[in-house]
C-alpha positions as CSV (number, residue, x, y, z in Angstrom):
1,X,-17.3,-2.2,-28.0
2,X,-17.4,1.5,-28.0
3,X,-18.1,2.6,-24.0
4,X,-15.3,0.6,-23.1
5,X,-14.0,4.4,-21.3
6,X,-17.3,4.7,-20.2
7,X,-17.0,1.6,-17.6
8,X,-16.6,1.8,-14.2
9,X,-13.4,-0.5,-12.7
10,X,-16.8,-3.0,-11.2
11,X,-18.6,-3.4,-14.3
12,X,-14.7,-3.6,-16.5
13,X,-13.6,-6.4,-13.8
14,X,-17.1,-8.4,-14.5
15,X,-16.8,-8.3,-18.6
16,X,-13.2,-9.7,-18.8
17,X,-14.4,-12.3,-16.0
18,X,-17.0,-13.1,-18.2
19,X,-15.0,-12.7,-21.6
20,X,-16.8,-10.6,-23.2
21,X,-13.5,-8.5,-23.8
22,X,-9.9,-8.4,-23.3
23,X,-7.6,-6.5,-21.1
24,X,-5.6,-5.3,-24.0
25,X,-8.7,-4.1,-25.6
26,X,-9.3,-2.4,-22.9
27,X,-5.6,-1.1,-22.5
28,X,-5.7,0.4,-26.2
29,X,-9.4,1.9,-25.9
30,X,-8.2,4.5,-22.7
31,X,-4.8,5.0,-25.0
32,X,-6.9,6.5,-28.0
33,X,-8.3,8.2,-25.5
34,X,-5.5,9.9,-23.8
35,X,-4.3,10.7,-27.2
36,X,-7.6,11.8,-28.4
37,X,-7.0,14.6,-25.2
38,X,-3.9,15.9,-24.7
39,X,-5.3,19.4,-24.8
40,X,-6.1,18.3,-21.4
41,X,-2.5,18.0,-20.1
42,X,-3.6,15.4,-17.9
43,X,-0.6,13.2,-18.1
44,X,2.9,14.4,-18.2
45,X,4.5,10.7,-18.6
46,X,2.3,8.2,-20.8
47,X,3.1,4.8,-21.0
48,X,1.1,3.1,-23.8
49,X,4.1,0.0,-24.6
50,X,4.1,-1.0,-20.8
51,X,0.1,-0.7,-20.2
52,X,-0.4,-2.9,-23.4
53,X,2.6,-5.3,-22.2
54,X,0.9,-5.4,-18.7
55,X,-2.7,-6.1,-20.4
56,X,-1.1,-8.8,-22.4
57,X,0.4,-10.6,-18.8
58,X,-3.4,-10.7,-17.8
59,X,-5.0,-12.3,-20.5
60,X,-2.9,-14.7,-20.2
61,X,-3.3,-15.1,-16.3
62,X,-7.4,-14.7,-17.0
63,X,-6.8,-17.3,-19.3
64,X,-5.2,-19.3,-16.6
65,X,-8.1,-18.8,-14.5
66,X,-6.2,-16.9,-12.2
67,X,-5.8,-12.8,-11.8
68,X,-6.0,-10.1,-8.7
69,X,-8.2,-7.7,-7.6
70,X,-8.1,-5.3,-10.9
71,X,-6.4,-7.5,-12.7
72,X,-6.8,-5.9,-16.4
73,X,-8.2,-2.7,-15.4
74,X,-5.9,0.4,-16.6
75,X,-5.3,3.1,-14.2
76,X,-3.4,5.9,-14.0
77,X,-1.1,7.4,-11.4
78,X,-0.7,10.4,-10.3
79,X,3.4,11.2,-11.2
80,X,4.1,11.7,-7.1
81,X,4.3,8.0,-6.4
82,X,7.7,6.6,-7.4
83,X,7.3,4.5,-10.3
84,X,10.7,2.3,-11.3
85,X,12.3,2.9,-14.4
86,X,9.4,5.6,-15.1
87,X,10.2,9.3,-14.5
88,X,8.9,10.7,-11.7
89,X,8.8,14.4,-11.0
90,X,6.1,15.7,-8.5
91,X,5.9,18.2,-11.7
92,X,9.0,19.9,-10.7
93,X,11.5,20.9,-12.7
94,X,14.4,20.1,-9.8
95,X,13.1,16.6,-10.6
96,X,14.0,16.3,-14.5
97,X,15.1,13.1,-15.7
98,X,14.7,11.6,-12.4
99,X,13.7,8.0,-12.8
100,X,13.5,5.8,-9.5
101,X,15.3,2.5,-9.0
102,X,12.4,1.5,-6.9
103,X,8.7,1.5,-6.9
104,X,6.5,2.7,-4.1
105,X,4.3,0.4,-2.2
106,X,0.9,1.5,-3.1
107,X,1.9,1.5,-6.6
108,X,3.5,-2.0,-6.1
109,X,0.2,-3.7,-4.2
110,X,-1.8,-2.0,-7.8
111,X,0.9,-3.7,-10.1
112,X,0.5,-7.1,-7.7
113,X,-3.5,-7.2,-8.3
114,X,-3.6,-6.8,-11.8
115,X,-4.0,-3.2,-12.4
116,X,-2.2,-1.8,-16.0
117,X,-0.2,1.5,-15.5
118,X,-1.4,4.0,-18.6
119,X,1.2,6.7,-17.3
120,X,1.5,9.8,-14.8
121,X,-0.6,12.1,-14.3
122,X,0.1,15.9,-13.6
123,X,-0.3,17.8,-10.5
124,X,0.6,20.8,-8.6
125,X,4.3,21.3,-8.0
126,X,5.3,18.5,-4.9
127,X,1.3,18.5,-4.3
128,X,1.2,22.3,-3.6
129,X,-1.6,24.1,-4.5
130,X,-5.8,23.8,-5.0
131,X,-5.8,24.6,-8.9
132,X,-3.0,22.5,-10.6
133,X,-1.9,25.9,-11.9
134,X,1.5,25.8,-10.6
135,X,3.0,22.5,-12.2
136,X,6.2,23.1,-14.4
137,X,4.4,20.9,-17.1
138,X,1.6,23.8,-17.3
139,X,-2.2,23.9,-16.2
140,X,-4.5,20.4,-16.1
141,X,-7.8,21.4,-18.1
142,X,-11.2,20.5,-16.5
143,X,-13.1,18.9,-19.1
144,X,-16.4,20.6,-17.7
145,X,-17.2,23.4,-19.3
146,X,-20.0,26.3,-18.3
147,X,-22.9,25.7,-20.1
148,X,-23.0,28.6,-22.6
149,X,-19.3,29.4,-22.0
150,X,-15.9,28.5,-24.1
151,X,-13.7,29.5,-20.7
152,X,-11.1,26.5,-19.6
153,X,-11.6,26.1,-16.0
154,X,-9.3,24.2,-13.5
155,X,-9.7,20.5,-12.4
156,X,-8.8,21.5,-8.7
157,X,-5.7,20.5,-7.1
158,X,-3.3,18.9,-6.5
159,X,-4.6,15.9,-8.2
160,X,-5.9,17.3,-11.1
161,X,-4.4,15.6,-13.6
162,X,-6.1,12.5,-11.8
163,X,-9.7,14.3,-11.9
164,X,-9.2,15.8,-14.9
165,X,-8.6,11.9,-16.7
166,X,-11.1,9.7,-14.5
167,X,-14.2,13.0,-15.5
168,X,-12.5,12.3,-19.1
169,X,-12.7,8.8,-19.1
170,X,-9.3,8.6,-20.2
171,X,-8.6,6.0,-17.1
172,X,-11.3,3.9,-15.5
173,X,-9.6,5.2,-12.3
174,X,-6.1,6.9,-10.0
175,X,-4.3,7.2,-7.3
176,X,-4.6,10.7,-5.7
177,X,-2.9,11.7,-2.4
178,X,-4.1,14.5,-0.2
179,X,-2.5,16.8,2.6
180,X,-5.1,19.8,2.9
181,X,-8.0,18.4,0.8
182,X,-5.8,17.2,-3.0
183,X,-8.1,14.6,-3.5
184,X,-11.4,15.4,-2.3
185,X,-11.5,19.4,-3.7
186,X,-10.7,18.0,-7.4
187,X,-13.0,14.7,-7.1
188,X,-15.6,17.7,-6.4
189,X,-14.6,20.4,-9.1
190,X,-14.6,17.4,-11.7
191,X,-17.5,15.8,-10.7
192,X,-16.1,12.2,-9.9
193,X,-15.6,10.3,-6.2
194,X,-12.2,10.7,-4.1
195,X,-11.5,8.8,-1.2
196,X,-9.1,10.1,1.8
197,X,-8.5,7.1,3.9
198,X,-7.6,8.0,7.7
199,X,-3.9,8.8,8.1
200,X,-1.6,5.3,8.8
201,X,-4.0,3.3,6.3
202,X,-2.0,3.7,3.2
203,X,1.5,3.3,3.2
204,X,3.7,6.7,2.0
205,X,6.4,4.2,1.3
206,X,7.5,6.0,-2.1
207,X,5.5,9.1,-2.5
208,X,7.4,12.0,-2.9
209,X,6.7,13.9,0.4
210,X,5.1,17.1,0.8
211,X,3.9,17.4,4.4
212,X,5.1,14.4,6.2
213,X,2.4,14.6,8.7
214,X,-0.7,14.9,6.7
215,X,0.4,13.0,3.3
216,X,-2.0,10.2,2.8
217,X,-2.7,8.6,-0.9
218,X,-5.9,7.4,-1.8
219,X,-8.3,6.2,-4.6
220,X,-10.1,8.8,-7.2
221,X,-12.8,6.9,-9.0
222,X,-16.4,7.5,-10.1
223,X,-18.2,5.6,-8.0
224,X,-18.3,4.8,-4.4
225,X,-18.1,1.2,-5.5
226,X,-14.7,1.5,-7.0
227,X,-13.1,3.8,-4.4
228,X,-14.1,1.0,-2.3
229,X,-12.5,-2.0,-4.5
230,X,-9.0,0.4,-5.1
231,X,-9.0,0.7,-1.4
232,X,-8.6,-2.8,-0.6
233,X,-5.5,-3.1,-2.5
234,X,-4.2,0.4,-1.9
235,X,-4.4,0.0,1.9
236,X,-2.5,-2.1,4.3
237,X,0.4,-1.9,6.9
238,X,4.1,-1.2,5.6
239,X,7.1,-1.7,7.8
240,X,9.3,0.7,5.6
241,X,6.5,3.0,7.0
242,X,6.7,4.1,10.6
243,X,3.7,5.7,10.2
244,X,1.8,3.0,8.3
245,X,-0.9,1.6,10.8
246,X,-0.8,-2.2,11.9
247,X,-4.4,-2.8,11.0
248,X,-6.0,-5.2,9.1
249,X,-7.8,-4.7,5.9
250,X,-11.5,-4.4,6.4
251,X,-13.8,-5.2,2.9
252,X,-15.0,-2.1,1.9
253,X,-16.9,-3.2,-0.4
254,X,-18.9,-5.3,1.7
255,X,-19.6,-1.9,3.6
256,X,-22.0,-0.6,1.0
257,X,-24.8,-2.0,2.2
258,X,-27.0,0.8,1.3
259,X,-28.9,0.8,4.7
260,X,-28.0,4.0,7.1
261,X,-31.2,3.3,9.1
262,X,-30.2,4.8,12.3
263,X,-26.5,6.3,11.6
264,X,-26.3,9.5,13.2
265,X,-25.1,12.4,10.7
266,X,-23.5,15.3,12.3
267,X,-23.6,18.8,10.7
268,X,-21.1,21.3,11.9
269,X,-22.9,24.5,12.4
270,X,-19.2,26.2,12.1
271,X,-19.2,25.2,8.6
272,X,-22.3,27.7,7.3
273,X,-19.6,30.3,5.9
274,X,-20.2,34.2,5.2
275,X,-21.0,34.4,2.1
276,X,-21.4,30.6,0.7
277,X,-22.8,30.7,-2.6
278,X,-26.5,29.6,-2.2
279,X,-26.5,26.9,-4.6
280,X,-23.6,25.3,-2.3
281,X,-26.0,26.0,1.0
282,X,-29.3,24.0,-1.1
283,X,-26.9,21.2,-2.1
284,X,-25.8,20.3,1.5
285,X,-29.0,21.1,2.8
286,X,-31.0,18.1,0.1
287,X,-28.4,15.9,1.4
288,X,-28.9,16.2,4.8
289,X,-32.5,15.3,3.7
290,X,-31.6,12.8,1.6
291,X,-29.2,11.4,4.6
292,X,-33.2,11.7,6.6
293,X,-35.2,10.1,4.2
294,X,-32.9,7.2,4.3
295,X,-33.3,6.9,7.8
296,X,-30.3,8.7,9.4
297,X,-30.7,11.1,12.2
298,X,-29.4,14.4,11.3
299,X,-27.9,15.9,14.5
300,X,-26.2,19.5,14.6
301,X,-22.6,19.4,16.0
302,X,-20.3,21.9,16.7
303,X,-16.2,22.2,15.9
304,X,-15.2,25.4,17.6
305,X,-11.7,25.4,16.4
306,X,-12.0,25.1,12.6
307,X,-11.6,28.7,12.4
308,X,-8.5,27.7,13.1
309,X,-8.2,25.0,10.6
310,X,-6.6,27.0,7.6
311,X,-3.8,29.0,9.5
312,X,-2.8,26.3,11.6
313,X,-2.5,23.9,8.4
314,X,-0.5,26.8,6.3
315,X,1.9,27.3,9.4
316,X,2.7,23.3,10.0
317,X,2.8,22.1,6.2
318,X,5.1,24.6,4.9
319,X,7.1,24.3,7.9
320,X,6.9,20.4,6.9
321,X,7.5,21.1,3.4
322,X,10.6,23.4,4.1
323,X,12.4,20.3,5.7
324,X,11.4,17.9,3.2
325,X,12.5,19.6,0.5
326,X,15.8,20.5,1.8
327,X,16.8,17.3,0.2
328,X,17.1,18.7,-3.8
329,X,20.4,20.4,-3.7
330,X,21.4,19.2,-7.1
331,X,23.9,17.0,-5.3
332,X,21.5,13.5,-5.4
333,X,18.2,13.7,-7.8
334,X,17.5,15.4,-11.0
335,X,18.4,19.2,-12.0
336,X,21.7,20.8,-11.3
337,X,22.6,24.1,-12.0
338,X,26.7,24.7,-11.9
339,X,27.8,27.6,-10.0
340,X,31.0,28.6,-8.9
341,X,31.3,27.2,-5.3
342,X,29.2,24.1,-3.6
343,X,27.0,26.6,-2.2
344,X,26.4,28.6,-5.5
345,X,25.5,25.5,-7.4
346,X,22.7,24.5,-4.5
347,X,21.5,28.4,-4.8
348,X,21.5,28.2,-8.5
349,X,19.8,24.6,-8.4
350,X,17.0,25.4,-6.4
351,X,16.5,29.1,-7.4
352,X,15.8,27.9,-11.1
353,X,14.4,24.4,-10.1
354,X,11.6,25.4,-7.9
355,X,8.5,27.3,-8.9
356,X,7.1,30.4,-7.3
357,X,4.3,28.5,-4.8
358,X,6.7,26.3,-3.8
359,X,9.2,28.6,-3.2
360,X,6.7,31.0,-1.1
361,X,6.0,27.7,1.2
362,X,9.2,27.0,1.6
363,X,10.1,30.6,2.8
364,X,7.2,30.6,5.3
365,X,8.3,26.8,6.6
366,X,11.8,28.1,7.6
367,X,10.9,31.3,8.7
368,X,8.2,29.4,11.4
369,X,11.0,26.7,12.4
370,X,13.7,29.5,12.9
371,X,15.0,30.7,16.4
372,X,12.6,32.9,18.0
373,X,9.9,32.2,15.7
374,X,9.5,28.6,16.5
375,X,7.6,29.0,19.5
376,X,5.1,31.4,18.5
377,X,4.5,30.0,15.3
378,X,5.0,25.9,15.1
379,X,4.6,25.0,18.5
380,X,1.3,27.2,18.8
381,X,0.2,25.6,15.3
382,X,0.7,21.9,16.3
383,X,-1.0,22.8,20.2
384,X,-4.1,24.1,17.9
385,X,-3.6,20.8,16.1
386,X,-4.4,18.8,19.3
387,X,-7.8,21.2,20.1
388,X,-8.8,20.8,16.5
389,X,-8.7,16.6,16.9
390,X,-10.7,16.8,20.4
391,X,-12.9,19.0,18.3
392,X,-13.8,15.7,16.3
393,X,-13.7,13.8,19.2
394,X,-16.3,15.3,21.2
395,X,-18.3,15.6,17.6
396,X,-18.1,11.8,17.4
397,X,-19.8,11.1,20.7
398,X,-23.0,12.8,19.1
399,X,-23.1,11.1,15.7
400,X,-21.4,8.1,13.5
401,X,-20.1,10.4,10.5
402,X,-20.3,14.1,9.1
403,X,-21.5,15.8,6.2
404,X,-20.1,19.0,4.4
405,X,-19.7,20.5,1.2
406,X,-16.6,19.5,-0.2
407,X,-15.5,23.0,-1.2
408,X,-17.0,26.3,-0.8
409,X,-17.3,27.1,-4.8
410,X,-17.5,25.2,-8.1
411,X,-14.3,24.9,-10.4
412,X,-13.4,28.4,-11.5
413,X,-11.8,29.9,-14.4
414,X,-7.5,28.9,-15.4
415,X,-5.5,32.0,-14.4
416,X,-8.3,33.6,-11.6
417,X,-7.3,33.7,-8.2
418,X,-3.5,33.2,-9.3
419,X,-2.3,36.6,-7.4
420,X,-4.3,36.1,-4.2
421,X,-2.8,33.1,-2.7
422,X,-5.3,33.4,0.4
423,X,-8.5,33.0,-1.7
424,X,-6.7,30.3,-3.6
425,X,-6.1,28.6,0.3
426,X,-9.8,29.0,1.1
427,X,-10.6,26.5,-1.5
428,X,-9.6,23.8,1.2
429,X,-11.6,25.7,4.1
430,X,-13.7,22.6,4.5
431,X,-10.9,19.4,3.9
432,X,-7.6,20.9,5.5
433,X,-9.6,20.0,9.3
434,X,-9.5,16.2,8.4
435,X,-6.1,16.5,7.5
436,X,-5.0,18.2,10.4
437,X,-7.2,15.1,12.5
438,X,-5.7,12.6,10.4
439,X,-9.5,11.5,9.8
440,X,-11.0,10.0,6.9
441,X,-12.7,11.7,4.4
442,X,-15.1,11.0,0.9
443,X,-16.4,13.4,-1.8
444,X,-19.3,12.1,-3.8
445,X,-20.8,14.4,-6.9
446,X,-24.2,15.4,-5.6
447,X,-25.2,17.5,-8.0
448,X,-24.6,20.9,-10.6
449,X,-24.8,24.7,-10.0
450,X,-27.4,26.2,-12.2
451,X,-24.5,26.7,-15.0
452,X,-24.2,23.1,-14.9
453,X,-20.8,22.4,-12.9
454,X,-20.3,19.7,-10.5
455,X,-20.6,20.0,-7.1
456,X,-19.6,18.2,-4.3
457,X,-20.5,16.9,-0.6
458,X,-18.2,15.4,1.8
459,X,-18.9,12.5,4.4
460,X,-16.0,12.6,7.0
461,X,-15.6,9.4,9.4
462,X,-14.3,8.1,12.5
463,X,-10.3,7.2,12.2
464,X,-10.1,4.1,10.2
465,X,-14.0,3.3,10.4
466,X,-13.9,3.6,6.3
467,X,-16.5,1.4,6.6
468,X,-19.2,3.6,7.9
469,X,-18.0,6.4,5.6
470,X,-18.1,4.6,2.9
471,X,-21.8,3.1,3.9
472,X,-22.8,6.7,4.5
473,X,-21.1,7.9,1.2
474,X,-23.1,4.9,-1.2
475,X,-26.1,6.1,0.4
476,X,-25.6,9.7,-0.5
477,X,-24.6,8.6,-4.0
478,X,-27.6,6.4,-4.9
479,X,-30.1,9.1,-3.3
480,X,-27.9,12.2,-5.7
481,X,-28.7,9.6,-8.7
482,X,-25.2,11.9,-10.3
483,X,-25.2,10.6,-13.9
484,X,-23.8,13.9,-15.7
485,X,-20.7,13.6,-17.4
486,X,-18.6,16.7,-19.5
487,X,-19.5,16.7,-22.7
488,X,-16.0,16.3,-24.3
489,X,-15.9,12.5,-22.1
490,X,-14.6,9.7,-23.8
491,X,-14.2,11.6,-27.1
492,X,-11.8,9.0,-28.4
């Protein structure tokens, strides 16, 4: 069988039910893929030996008549969930050779359903950045491509790597996590679906941390379907997380019901930006009418303070981030750099192990948390935090979800934007607001500028009322009809 890459984790689950393959079939099909693509730098750790050794434990439980959720179904996982006995390095050089003792939860509840691990996948620097140019393991490559044009573009960020492989087809799907927009930004620049549950819905249990307060991990697939099917495992409450909500699991799946008669679909008049590209403007304007024809209610809202959004978010992560990753000193975890005293071996550790972005983030998180600072700066950022989240609030009492682009351009070229940090920012003008609500959000592929990139729209929901997003968001995908794929997909 040939398209084995070319299945989605649905129709892969229903032909090893029905024997018509094997998981290790399976397994070795998306291996000759990912070696088939390396120029894409997707993956910094692959795993081929466990992913076939896993495949072979679930034939023999489908034999048995047994098996979980995605039980045979590779996957891939983006390398800032703690895998054990696997490095792990948020692509950081600090991290080298770091390989956990433990595994993290939402990589455990994958492993306990079935799912087969085909490696780690490469990001930005501890999640930092909207390009997944600054990884020490070098750029992800989007495998779209400008019609006409040779140009490598980026896959977004800070999951890239995971974009970049599901648009491949070099994994059927992976896990993503987002603080200002990681998953939703690439789903969109690579043309595939990524899910953002609502913060406290997935467990952080063993994710490298970025921004405490906004980390959440979730599901990049490439349909609505499957980010509904990874979601039921992914999600769940965690008592090693104080955060982790003590909610049951809902079936998402049995959400997508494909009838929004009557849903109410907000549309933040805030969010028509100077200067938006037109093709962006069209593509959220046909799926508000798509939305219509379906038989939602299209009703226009207003969220005064996401002006807001974007310095609020760049004051409280990086004051977040600065804290967090006080913790690599070279004293406990990966790189150390000798120096002459204790205190020249943590500046010589950190000076050579950290990259420029995250460097500059860290810099601005302890200058905001510093005497004198932190009142004008943090405490003003997390008060503007509350007034964003009533924002939402009040929105929800006129409508059941909300619909925006995803982000305010298509993917652009490797290396532009790299010395202007605030246009690189604006990418997330439209996601970093959920974030900072701890709301759920979706981005579906809706459709390709006129040089024939993907483009995204977002559906953002009530806190955890996935199910209505995700309703909303199967509905916008069946009316986009999105079949393109790059042309370099499943070259293997």
């Amino acid at each position: 069988m040939s398209d084995f890459t070319d299945l989605t984790l649905a129709s892969a689950r229903k032909g090893l039910a029905d024997r018509k393959f094997s998981a290790v079939e399976l397994a070795k099909a998306h291996i000759a893929a990912i070696e088939a693509s390396r120029d894409l730098n997707a993956f910094i750790t692959e795993t081929p030996e466990k992913a076939l050794d896993m495949a072979k434990a679930s034939d023999e439980r489908l034999a048995r008549g047994e098996g979980g959720v995605l039980e045979g179904l590779p996957i891939a996982i983006k390398d800032l969930f703690c895998t054990k006995g696997v490095l792990t390095t948020a692509a950081s050089h600090i991290l080298d050779g770091f390989k956990p003792p433990y595994e993290s939860t939402i990589t455990q509840k994958l492993w306990d359903a079935g799912a087969t691990c085909l490696g780690k996948l490469n990001l930005d620097e501890f999640a930092m950045g909207s390009s997944n140019m600054t990884s020490y393991y070098g750029p992800v490559i989007n495998p779209w491509s400008k019609e006409g044009g040779n140009r490598q573009l980026v896959p977004g960020g800070s999951s890239g790597g995971s974009a970049s492989s599901v648009a491949a087809r070099l994994a059927l799907a992976a896990t993503g996590t987002d603080t200002g927009g990681s998953i939703r930004q690439p789903a969109g620049f690579c043309g595939i679906v990524g899910l953002k549950p609502t913060y406290g819905r997935c467990s952080r249990w063993g994710i490298v941390a970025f921004a405490s307060s906004l980390d959440q991990a979730g599901p990049m697939t490439r349909t609505v379907e499957d980010a509904a099917i990874m979601l039921s495992v992914m999600a769940g409450h965690d008592p090693k997380d104080s955060t982790s909500a003590p909610l049951a699991v809902p079936d998402f799946k049995a959400a997508l019901t494909g009838d929004i008669r009557g849903l109410r679909v907000g549309i933040p008049k805030e969010y028509r930006l100077d200067g938006m590209p037109a093709e962006i403007e069209a593509l959220w304007q046909q799926g508000i009418d798509w939305m219509k024809a379906a038989g939602a209610t299209p009703v226009e809202i207003s969220l005064p303070m996401t002006k807001y959004a974007l310095p609020t978010y760049y004051i409280i992560a990086p004051a977040e981030a600065s804290a967090n990753l006080s913790r690599y000193d070279g004293v406990r975890f990966g790189l150390r750099v000798p120096g002459a005293s204790l205190d020249e071996m943590y500046e010589n550790t950190r000076a050579e192990g950290f990259g420029a972005e995250v460097k500059r983030r860290v810099l601005i998180g302890t200058y905001v948390l510093s005497a004198g600072y932190y009142d004008a700066y943090y405490l003003k950022a997390q008060r503007l935090r509350t007034l964003i989240a009533k924002d939402f609030e009040q929105a929800f009492q006129q409508c059941d979800v909300i619909l925006t682009p995803t982000a305010p351009s298509a993917a652009f070229g490797i290396g532009e934007k790299m010395d202007d940090p605030l246009a690189m920012y604006l990418n997330d003008v439209f996601t970093v607001p959920v974030n900072l609500a701890g709301l759920p959000g979706i981005s579906v592929p809706a459709g390709l500028t006129a040089d024939g990139l993907p483009l995204g729209l977002q559906i953002i929901g009530r806190a955890f009322d996935e199910e209505t997003m995700i309703r909303a968001a199967g509905a916008l995908e069946t009316a986009a009809g999105f079949t393109a794929k790059p042309e370099r997909a499943g070259r293997a």
